[in-house]
C-alpha positions in Angstrom: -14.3 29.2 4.3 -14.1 25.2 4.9 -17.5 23.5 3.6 -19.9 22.6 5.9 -19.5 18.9 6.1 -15.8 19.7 7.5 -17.1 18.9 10.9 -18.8 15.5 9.6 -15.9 14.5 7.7 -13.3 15.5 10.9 -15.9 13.7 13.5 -15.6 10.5 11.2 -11.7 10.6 11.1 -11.6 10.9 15.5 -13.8 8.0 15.8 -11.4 5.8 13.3 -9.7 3.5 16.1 -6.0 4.5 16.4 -4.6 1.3 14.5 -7.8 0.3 12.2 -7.9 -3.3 9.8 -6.9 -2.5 6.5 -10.3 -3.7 5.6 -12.1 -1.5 7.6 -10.5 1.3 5.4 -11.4 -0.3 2.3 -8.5 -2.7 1.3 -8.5 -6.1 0.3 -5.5 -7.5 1.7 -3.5 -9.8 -1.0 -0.2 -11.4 -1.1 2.5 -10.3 -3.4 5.9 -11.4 -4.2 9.1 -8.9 -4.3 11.5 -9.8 -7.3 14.6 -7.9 -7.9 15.4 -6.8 -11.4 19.2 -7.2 -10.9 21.0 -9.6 -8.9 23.6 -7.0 -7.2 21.1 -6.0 -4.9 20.6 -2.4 -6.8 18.3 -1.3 -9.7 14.5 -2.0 -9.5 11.7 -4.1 -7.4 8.8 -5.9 -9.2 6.2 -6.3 -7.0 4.0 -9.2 -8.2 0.8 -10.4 -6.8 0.6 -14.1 -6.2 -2.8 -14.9 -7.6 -2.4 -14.6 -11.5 -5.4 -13.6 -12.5 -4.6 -9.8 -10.5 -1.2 -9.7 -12.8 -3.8 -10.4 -15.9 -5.3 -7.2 -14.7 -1.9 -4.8 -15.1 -1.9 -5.4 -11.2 1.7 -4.7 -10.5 4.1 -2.6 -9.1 7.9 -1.1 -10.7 10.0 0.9 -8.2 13.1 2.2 -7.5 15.1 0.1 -4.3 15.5 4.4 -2.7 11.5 4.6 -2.6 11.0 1.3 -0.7 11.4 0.4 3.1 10.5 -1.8 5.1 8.1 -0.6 7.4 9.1 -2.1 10.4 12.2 0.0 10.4 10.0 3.0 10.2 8.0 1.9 13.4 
């Protein structure tokens, strides 16, 4: 049996406009900077934020090139 605030919490989700601001969903928005780890195009992505004191924090991100697109080719 779903809990009783199912209906409050599925209510709140249909009133969420279509294509909300990040920052109405609770994200600060920040720029960051893609650096590859290997110059043949294969191997890893840093992504780096651009204001230092973030990368002072751990604020970073190490992927694989297979588990990142570009979003606009998803669209």
């Amino acid at each position: 049996m779903a809990p009783k605030n199912t209906q409050t919490g599925r209510k709140d989700w249909q009133e969420v406009p279509r294509d909300p601001r990040p920052e109405d969903l609770g994200y600060d928005v920040a720029d960051w900077e893609v650096v590859r780890a290997r110059k043949d195009d294969r191997g890893h992505l840093m992504f780096l934020p651009e204001n230092e004191d973030m990368l002072r924090d751990e604020a970073f991100i190490v992927a694989d090139t297979g588990s990142v697109c570009d979003v606009i080719d998803r669209i």
